[in-house]
MISE-705924 format. One record per residue (C-alpha): x, z, y; residue in one letter; chain. Coordinates in Angstrom, 1 decimal. Each point is the difference from the previous one (the first is absolute). Example, Ala and Ser with C-alpha at 12.3 -4.5 7.8 and 13.67 -1.06 7.14 Angstrom:
MISE-705924
c1;c3;c2;resn;chain
12.3;7.8;-4.5;a;A
1.4;-0.7;3.4;s;A
***
This chain:
MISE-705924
c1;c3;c2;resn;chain
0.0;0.0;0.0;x;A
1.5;-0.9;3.6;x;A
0.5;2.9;2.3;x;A
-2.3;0.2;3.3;x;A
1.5;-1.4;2.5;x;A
0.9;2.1;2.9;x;A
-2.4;-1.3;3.2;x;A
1.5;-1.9;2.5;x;A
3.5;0.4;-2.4;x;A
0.0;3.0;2.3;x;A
1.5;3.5;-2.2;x;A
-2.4;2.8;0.6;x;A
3.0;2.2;1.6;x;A
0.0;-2.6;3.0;x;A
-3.5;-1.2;0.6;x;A
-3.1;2.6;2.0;x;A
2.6;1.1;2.0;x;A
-0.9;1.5;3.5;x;A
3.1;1.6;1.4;x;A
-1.7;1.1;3.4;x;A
-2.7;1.8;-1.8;x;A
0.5;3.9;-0.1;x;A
-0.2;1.4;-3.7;x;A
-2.9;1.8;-1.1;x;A
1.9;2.6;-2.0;x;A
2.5;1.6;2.5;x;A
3.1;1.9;-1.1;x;A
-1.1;2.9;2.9;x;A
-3.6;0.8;-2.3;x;A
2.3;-0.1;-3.0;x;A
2.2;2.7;1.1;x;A
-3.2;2.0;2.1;x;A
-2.0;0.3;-3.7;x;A
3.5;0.9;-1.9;x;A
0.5;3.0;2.9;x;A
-3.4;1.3;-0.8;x;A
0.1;-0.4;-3.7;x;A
3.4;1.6;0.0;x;A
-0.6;2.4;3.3;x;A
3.2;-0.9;1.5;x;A
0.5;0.8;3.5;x;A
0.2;-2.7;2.9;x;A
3.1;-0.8;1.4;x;A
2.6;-3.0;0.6;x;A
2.9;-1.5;-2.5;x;A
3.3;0.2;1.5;x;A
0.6;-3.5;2.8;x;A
2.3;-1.5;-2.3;x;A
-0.6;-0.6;-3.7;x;A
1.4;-1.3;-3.1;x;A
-0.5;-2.3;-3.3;x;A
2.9;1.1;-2.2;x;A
-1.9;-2.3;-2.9;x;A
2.9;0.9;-2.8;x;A
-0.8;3.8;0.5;x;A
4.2;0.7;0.2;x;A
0.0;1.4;3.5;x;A
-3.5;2.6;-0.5;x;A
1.5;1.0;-3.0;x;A
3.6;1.1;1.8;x;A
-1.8;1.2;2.6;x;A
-2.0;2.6;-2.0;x;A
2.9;0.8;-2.1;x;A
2.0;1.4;2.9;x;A
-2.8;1.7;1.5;x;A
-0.5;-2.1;3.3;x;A
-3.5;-1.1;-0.4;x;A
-3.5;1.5;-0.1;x;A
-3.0;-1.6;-1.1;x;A
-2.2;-0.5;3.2;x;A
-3.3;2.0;0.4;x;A
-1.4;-3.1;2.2;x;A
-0.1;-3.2;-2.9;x;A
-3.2;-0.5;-1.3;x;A
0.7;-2.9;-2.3;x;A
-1.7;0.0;-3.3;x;A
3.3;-1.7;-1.6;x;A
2.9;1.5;1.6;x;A
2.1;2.7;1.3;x;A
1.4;-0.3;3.0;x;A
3.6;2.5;1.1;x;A
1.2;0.8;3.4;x;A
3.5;0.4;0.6;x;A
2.8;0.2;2.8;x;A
3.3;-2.2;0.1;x;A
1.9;-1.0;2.7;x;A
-2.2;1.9;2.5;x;A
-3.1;-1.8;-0.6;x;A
-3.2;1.3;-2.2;x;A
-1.0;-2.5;-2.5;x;A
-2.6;-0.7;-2.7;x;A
0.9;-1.2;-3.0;x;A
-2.3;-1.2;-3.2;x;A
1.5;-1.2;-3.4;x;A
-0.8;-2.5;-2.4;x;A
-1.8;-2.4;2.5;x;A
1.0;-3.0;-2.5;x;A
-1.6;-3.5;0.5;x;A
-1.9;-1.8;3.2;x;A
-3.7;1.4;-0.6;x;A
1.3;3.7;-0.1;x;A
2.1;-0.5;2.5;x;A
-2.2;-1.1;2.8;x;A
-2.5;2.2;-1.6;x;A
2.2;3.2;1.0;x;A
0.3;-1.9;3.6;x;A
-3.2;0.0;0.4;x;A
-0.2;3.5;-0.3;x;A
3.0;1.3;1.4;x;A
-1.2;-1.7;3.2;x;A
-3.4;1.4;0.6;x;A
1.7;3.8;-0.8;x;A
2.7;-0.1;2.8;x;A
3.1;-2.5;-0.7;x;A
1.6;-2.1;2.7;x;A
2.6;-1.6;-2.2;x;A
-0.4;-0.8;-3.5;x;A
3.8;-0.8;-1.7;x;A
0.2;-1.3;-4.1;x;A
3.0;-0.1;-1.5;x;A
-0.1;-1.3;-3.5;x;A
2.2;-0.9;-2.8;x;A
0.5;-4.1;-0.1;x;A
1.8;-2.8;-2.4;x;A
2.5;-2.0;2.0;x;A
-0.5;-3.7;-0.3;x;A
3.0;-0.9;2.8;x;A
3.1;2.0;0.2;x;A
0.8;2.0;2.9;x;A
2.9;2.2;-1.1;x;A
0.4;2.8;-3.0;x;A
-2.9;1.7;-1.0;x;A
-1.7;2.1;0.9;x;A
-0.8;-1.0;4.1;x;A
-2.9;-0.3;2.3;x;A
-2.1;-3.1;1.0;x;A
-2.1;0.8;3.3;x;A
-3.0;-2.5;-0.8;x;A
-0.8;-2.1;3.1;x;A
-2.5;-2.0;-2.3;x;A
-1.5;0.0;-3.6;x;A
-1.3;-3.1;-2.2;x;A
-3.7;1.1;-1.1;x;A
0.3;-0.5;-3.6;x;A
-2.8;2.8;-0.2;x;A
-3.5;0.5;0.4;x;A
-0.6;2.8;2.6;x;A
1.0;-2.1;3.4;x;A
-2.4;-2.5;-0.6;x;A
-3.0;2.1;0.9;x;A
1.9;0.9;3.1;x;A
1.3;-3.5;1.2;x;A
-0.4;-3.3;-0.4;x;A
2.0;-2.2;-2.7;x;A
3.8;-0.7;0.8;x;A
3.1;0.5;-1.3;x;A
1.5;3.2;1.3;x;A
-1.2;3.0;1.9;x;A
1.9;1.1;2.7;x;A
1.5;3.1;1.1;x;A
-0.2;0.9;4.1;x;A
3.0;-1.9;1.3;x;A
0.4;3.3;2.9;x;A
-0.6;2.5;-2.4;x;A
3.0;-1.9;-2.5;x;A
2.4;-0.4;3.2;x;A
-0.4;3.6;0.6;x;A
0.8;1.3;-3.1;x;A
3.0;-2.0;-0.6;x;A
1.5;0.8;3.2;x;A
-0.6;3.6;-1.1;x;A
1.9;-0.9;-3.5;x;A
2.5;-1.2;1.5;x;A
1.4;3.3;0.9;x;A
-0.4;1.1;-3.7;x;A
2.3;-0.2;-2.5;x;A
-2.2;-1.4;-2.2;x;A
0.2;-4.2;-1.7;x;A
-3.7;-1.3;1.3;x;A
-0.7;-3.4;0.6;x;A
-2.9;-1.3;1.2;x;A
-1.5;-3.5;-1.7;x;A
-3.2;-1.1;-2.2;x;A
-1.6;1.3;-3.7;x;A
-2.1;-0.9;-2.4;x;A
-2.8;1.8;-0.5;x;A
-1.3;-0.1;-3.2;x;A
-3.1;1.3;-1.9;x;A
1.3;-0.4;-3.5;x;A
3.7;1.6;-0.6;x;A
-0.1;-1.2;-3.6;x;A
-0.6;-3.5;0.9;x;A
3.5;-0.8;2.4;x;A
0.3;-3.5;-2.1;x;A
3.6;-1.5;1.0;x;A
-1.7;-2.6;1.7;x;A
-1.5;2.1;1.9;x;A
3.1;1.8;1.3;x;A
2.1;-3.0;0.3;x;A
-2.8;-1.6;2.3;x;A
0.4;3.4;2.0;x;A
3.2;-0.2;-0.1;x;A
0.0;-3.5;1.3;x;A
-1.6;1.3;3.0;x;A
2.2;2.6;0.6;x;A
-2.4;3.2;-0.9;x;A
2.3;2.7;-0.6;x;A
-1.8;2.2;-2.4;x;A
-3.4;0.4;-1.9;x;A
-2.2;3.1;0.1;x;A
-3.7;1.4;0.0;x;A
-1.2;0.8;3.1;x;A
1.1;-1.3;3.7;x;A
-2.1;-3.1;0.0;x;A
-3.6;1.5;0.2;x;A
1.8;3.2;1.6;x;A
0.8;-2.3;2.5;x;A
-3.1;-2.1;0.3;x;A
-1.7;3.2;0.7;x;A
2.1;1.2;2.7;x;A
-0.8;-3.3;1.6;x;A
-4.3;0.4;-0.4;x;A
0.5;3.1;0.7;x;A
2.0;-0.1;2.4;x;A
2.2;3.0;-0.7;x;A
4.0;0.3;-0.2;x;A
1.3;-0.2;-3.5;x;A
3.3;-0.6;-1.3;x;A
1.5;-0.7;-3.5;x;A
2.8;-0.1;-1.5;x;A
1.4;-0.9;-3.7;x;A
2.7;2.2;-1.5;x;A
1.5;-2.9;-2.2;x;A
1.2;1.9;-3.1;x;A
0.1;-2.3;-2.5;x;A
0.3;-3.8;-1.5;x;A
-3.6;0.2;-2.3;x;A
2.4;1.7;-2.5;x;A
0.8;-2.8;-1.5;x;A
3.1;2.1;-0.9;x;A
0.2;3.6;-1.3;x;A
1.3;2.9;3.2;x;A
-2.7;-1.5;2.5;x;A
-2.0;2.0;2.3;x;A
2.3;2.4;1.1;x;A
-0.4;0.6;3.7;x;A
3.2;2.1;0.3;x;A
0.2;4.2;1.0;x;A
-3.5;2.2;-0.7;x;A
-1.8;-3.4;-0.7;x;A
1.3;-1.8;3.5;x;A
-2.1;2.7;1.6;x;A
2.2;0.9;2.4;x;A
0.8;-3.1;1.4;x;A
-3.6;-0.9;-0.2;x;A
-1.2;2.5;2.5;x;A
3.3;-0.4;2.0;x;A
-1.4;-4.1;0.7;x;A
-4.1;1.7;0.3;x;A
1.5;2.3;2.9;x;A
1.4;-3.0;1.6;x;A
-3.0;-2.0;-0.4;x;A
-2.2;2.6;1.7;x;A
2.4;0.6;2.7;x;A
-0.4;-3.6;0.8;x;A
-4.3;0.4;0.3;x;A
0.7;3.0;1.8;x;A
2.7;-1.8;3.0;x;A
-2.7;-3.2;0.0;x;A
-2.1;0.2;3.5;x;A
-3.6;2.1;-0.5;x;A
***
């Protein structure tokens, strides 16, 4: 038997679109029913918040004692941490993995009090920038996933904000830190990184391959609200064995040394 066509050759995740229209579940009533069914108190997140998608840096944080669970996140799914470094007061949640739960989260975390929303999550490198393990700021992400396309129109990439980039990187630039700023692949299906589909990255020059920064991104831009990403590139798909490493306590160190910098940067932009 032939298979119903699609109408129009249209796929359902890009026709009925109507990217002006408000939504009729909003991530505010969420969080207001899972504050009374929880009696949690009001209050705000901390301004600047966190993915850390690979769960490394929560998990070093609690072990040493510097974060506490906040009293203040009422998502169903999640916990969210406050801690200090660098003389700023950060959120942090862990585990974020993949485009839907990442914007998600965003969603969320914007409605209970963040300014600035920073991911930084583990990616495959598909063009050589030096030794692993290194930075990649993402100035824009190929939207091999489904999330961004009931935020924005079809195309190729989503984009970071070019200010909020330029910012950042002049703030890294005093940090000791190897970040460098170019494109990834965003990708909905880890499992499925064919070699023709790297190599034709790789023919375009996209660095590195990871989860999240494309509909993360295409959010920021609906939305209209700062977000930055950036991939830790840790490994070559380990295709060989002694991949993944990400260097002392799990790269966390370094990790929140190039966050810090990163929100420094929002902070020196003009309000």
């Amino acid at each position: 038997m032939r298979k119903k066509e699609i109408a129009n050759n249209v796929p359902p995740i890009l026709a009925d679109k109507h990217f002006e229209d408000a939504s009729v579940f909003e991530p505010e009533n969420l969080l207001r029913e899972a504050r009374r069914q929880r009696c949690l108190p009001e209050g705000r997140v901390p301004e600047v918040c966190l993915l850390d998608p690979d769960g490394d840096i929560v998990r070093a944080l609690l072990k040493n004692g510097l974060a506490k669970r906040s009293a203040f996140w009422a998502c169903y799914h999640t916990d969210l941490y406050e801690f200090d470094w660098d003389g700023e007061h950060f959120g942090i949640i862990g585990c974020a993995v993949g485009a839907s739960f990442a914007v998600l989260l965003a969603e969320q975390l914007f409605v209970s009090g963040c300014q600035l929303l920073i991911s930084m999550t583990s990616s495959g490198q598909i063009v050589e920038q030096g030794p692993l393990p290194y930075f990649i700021l993402i100035d824009r992400a190929l939207r091999d996933e489904g999330t961004s396309y009931h935020y924005l129109p079809p195309s190729e990439f989503a984009e970071a904000d070019p200010l909020l980039v330029d910012h950042a990187l002049r703030a890294l630039a005093r940090s000791p830190q190897r970040v460098y700023r170019g494109a990834t692949w965003t990708t909905d299906a880890p499992y499925r990184e064919t070699l023709a589909a790297i190599e034709k990255c790789r023919s375009r020059n996209i660095l590195a391959v990871e989860m999240e920064a494309a509909a993360l991104y295409a959010f920021a831009q609906a939305r209209r609200k700062p977000v930055l990403c950036f991939a830790h590139v840790t490994n070559r798909m380990a295709v060989n064995e002694g991949d993944f490493e990400k260097g002392e306590a799990d790269g966390t160190q370094d990790s929140l040394k190039v966050i810090a910098a990163a929100a420094r940067g929002w902070l020196e932009l003009p309000q």
